[in-house]
C-alpha positions in Angstrom: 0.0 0.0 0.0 1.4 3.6 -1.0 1.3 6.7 1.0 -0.1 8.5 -2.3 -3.2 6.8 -2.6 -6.2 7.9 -3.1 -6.7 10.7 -0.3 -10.2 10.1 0.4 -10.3 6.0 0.6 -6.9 7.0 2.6 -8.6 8.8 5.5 -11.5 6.5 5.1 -9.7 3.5 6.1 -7.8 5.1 8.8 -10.3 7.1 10.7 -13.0 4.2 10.6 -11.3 0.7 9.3 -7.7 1.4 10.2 -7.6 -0.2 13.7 -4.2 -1.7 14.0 -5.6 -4.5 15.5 -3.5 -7.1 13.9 -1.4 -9.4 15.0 -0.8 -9.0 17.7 1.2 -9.5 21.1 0.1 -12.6 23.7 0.0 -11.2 27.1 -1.9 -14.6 28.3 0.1 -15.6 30.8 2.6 -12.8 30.9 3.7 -10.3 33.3 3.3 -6.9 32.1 4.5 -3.6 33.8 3.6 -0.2 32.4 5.4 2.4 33.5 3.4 5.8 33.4 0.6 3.6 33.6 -2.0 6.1 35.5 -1.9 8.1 32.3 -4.6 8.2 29.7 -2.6 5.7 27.5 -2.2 3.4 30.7 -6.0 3.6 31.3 -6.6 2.4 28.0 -4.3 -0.4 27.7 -5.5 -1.6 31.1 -9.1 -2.1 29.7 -7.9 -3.4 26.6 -5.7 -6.3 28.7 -8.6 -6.5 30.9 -11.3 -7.2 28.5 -8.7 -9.6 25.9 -6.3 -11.0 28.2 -5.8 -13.1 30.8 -1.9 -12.0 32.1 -0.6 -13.7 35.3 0.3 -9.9 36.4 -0.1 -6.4 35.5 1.9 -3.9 37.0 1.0 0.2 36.9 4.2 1.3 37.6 3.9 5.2 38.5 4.9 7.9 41.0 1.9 9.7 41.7 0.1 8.0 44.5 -3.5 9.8 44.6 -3.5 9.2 40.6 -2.9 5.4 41.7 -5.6 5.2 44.2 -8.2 7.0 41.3 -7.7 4.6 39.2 -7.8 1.6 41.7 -11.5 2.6 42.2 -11.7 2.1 38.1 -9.9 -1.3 38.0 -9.7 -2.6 41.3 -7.2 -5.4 42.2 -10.2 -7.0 44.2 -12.5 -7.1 41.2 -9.0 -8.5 38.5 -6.4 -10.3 41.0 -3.4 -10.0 38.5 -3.3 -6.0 39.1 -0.6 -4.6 41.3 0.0 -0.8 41.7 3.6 0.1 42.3 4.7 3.1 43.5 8.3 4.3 41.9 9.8 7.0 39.7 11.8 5.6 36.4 14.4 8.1 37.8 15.0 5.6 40.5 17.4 2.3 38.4 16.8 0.5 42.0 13.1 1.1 42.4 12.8 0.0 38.8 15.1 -2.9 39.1 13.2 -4.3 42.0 9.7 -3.5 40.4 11.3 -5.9 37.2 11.2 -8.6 38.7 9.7 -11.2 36.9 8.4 -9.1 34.4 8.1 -10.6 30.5 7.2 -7.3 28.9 7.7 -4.0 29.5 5.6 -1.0 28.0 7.2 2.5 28.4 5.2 5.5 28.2 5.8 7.5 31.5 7.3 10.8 30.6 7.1 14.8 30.6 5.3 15.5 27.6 4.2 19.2 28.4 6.4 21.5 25.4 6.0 24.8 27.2 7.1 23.2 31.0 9.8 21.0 29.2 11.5 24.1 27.7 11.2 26.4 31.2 12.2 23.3 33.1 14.9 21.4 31.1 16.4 19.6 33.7 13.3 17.7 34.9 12.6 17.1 31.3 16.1 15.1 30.8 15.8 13.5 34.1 12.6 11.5 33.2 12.8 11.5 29.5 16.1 10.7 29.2 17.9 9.3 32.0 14.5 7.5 32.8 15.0 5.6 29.2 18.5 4.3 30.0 17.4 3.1 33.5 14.1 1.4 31.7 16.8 -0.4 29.4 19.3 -1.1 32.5 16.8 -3.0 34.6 15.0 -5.0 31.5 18.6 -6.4 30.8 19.8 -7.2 33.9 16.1 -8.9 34.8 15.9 -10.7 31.1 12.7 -9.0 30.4 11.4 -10.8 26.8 9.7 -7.3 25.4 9.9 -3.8 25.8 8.6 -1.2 24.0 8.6 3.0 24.6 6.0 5.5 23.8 7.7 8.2 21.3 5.8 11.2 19.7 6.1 12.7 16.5 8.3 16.0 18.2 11.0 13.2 18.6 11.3 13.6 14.3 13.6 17.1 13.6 13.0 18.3 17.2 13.1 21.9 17.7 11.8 22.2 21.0 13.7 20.5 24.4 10.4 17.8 24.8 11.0 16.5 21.0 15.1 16.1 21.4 14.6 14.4 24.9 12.5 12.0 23.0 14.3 11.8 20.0 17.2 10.8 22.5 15.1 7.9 24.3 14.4 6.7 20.8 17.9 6.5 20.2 18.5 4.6 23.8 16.4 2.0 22.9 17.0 0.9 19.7 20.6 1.3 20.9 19.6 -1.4 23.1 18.8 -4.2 21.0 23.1 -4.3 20.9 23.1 -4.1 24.5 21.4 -6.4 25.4 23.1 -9.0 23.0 21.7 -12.6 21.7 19.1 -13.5 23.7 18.7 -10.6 25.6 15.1 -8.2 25.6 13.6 -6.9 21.7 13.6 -3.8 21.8 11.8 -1.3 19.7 9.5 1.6 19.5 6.4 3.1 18.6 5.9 6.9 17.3 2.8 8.5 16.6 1.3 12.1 16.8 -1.1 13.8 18.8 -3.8 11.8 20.9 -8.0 12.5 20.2 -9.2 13.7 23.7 -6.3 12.6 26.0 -5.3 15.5 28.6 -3.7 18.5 27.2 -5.3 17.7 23.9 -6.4 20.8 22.0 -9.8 19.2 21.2 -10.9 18.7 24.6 -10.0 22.6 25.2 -11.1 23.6 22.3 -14.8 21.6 23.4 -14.4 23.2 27.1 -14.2 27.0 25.5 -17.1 26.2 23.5 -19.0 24.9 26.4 -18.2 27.9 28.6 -19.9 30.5 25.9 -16.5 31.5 24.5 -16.5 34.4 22.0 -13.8 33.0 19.8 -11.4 30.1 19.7 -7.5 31.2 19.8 -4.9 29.9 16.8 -1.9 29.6 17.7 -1.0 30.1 13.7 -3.8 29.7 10.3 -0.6 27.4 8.9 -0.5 24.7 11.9 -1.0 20.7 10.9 -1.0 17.8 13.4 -1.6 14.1 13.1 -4.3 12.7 14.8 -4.9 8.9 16.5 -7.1 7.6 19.2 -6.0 6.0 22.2 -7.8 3.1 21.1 -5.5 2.7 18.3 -2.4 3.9 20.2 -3.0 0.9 22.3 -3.8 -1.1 19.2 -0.6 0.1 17.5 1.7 -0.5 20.3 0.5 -4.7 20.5 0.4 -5.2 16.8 4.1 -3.3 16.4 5.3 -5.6 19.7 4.2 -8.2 17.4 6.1 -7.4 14.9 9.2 -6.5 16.0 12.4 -7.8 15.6 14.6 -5.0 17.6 15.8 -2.2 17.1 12.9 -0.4 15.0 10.7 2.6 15.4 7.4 1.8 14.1 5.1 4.7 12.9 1.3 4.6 12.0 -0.4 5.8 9.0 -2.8 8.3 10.5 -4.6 11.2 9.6 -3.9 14.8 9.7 -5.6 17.5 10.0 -5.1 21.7 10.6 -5.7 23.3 13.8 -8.2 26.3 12.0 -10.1 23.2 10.3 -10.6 21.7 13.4 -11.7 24.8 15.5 -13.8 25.1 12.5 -15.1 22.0 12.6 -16.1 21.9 16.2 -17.4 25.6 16.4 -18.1 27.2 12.9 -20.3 29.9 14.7 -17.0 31.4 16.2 -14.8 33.6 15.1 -11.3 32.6 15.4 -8.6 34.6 17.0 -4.7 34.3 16.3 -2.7 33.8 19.3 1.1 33.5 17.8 3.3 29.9 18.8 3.7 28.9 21.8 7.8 28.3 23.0 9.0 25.2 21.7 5.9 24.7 19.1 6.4 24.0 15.9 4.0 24.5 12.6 4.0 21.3 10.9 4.9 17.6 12.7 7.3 15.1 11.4 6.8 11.3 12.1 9.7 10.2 9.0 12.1 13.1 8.4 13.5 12.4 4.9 16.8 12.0 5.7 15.4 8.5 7.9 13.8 7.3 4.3 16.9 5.2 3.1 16.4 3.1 6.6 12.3 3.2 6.5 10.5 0.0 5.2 6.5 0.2 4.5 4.1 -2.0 6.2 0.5 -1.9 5.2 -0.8 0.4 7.4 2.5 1.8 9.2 6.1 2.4 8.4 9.2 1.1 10.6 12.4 3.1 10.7 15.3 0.9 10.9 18.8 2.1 13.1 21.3 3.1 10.6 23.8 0.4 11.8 21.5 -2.3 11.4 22.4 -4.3 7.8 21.2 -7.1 9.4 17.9 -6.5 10.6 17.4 -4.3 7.1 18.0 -7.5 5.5 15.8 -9.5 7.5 12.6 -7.1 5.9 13.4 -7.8 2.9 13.8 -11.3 2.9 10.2 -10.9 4.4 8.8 -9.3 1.4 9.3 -5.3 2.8 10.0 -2.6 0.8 11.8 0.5 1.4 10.6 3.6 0.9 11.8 6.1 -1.8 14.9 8.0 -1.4 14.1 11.7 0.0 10.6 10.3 1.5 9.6 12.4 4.7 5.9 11.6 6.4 4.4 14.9 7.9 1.4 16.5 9.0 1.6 18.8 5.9 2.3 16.3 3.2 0.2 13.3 4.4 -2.7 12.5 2.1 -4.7 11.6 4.7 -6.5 14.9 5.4 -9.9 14.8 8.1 -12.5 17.1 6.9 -15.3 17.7 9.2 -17.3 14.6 8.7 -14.3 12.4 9.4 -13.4 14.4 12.4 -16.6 13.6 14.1 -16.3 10.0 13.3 -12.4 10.1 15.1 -14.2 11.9 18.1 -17.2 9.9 18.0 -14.5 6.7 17.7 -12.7 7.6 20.7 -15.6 8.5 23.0 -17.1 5.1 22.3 -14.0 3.4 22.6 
């Protein structure tokens, strides 16, 4: 399948039939520990392992203790026996080490994601983002963890903000890994996508909030600005199908929508005016998920790419004795370029998608 198809079967298939529900990982049986778990992404996959596997243990590894106890009331380790809540900070290698134990697979999505509080409050930003990523790779070697697999976003592609390059360095980490961790050791990979329908900090749910409260306008941060879009239903989705598929070392990226921020504000409130507001620090116009110079590494899957490490002749071999292809030379996926474009009927069905969900 080719990124230049059709535009409107495109967005067809990935706002409605594009689930990424296939294959995907067996967590029967399996200890799992999710670190960030209390987040909306951890909710999510929690319900999805809930209602589709049976694991022997599901750890919510996280450091925010009153988060913890709210969503014990939502899955409660009375009501499903194999859930344990684990207090800990992936700052701490020992408390992460010890949490490890045992553990088959490991899914890494605790982070500081906020662009604006990353860039006034760099250190904190490294200290999780980064040093967090080496200690998630330190303990899943030393405890012979089977899978891991860490949340990325698409500010990790030609970062200009600190968020994006601490990111962009955790990707690096963990396909790194894959050669740490030597034969026999964890597979590694990762999984990059862009900008979450109605998870916290999400413009739509402000945008829906301003509405609400009998807003006279809706602010723009700039007319020009794109972002890709994806539910958390198929976040979750794209995260067991890609552990599925990995072999180590990749970077696996969805084909999903895109859409621009006045066509959205549009969409949700064409009665209002909207008002130009100028970028935030750190925000960029345009996202990138496969910046071009990435395309002579970057095979095409169906309905997502993966973006192989640079030093990795074998496992670029490996695709193509599966029956991969590689992308064209000079290929870059972005929110501007991708053919996939929501208009407002298709943006309703993604909202409607992800409430139901």
């Amino acid at each position: 399948m080719s990124n230049t198809d059709d535009t409107e079967h495109a967005f067809e298939g990935a706002t409605s039939g594009r689930t990424f529900a296939e294959p995907r990982l067996d967590l029967n049986g399996q200890t799992i520990l999710v670190t960030g778990g209390t987040g909306s992404f951890g909710h999510k996959l929690v319900d999805t392992i809930i209602s589709q596997f049976k694991p022997k243990k599901l750890i919510i590894f996280s450091r925010d203790e009153l988060k913890q106890y709210e969503m014990a009331q939502r899955f409660s380790p009375q009501e499903h026996p194999f859930l344990r809540y684990f207090i800990g900070d992936v700052r701490d290698e020992a408390r992460l080490d010890q949490a490890m134990r045992g553990v088959d697979v490991v899914i890494h999505a605790a982070a500081l994601k906020h662009v604006p509080i990353a860039e006034y409050n760099p250190f904190e930003c490294i200290k999780t983002n980064v040093l967090g990523a080496e200690n998630v790779v330190r303990a899943a070697i030393k405890r012979d963890v089977r899978h891991v697999c860490a949340l990325s976003t698409d500010k990790a592609a030609n970062p200009v903000n600190l968020y994006g390059a601490s990111k962009l360095a955790s990707d690096k980490i963990f396909t790194a890994a894959q050669h740490m961790g030597g034969e026999g050791g964890p597979v590694f990979s990762v999984v990059r996508y862009g900008n979450v329908v109605g998870s916290r900090g999400s413009v739509i749910p402000f945008f829906r909030k301003q509405i609400e409260d009998g807003a006279d306008h809706l602010p723009i941060t700039d007319p020009r600005m794109t972002r890709f879009w994806i539910t958390l239903e198929q976040g979750v989705n794209f995260v067991l199908s890609s552990m599925a598929l990995a072999k180590g070392g990749e970077i696996f990226v969805p084909k999903i929508p895109s859409m621009s921020t006045v066509d959205l504000a549009r969409s949700m409130a064409p009665h209002l005016p909207q008002k130009i507001i100028g970028i935030r620090p750190g925000e960029k116009l345009h996202e990138v998920m496969i910046p071009a110079d990435d395309s002579r590494t970057t095979f095409e899957l169906g309905d997502r790419y993966a973006i192989l490490p640079a030093y990795g002749a074998k496992l670029m071999a490996r695709y193509l004795g599966d029956g991969a292809h590689l992308v064209p030379d000079g290929f870059a996926y972005t929110s501007d370029n991708n053919p996939e474009q929501l208009d407002a009927a298709a943006l309703r069905r993604l909202i409607g998608d992800a409430e139901a969900a």
